[in-house]
N, C-alpha and C positions, 0 to 999 in steps of 0.2 A: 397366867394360865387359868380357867373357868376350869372348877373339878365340877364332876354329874351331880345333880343331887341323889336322895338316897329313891326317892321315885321313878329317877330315868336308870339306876341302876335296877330295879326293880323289874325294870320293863325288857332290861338289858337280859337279866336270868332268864325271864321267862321265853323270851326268842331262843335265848342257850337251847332248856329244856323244849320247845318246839321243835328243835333241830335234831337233838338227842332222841325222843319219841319214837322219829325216822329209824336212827338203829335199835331200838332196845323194843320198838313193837305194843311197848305199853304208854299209858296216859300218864305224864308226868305232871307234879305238882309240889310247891317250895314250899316247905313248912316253916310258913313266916315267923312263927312264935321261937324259931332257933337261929333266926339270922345274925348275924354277928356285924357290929359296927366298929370297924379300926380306924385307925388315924390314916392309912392306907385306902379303903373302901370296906366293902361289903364283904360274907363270908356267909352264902348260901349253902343250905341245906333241902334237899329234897329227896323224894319218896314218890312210889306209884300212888296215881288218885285212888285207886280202888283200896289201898290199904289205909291212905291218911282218912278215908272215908269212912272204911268198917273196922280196920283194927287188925283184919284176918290175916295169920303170919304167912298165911300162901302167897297172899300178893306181894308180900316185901320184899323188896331189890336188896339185891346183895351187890355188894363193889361202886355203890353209888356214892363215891368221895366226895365229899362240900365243893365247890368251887369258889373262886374269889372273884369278883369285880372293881377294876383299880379306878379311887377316884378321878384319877389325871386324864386318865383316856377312853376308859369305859372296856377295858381288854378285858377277856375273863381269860383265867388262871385257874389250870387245874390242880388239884391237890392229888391224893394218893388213900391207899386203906393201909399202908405196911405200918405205919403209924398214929397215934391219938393226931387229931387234928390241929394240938394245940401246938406239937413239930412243924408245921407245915407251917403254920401261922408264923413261927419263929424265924422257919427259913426266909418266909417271903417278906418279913419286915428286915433282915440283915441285909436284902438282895437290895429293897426297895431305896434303904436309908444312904444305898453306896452311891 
């Protein structure tokens, strides 16, 4: 089986947020300096451009959970806010390893 590398996963998030934009109305953008690399794939984080841009708390998304990227197939995998990130991460490495 060929996994994505971490560039076509790259490419894969930012289609995700294209998509997402559609409902949420604003310019989405991955704040690559918090991407996360697992043994799994990728663990994307993002934020409205306007705020990665200026800083200003008005533009910040609220409920904007990380999503995941799985090396094997390129699927993203949503995560959640009800919990720190690092839960989700745990979930989906037990689900992944079965």
């Amino acid at each position: 089986m060929n996994t994505i590398s971490a560039d076509d996963a790259r490419e894969i998030a930012n289609e995700y947020l294209l998509r997402l934009e559609l409902e949420v109305g604003e310019s989405l953008q991955l704040v690559e300096k918090e991407t996360l690399e697992k043994p799994f794939g990728w663990v994307f984080f993002y934020n409205s451009k306007d705020y990665l841009e200026t800083g200003g708390f008005k533009y910040m998304l609220a409920g904007n959970a990380p999503f995941i990227v799985d090396k094997n197939n390129g699927c993203v995998h949503l995560t959640g806010t009800a919990k720190p990130i690092e839960g989700y991460i745990s979930d989906f490495e037990r689900q992944y390893t079965k």
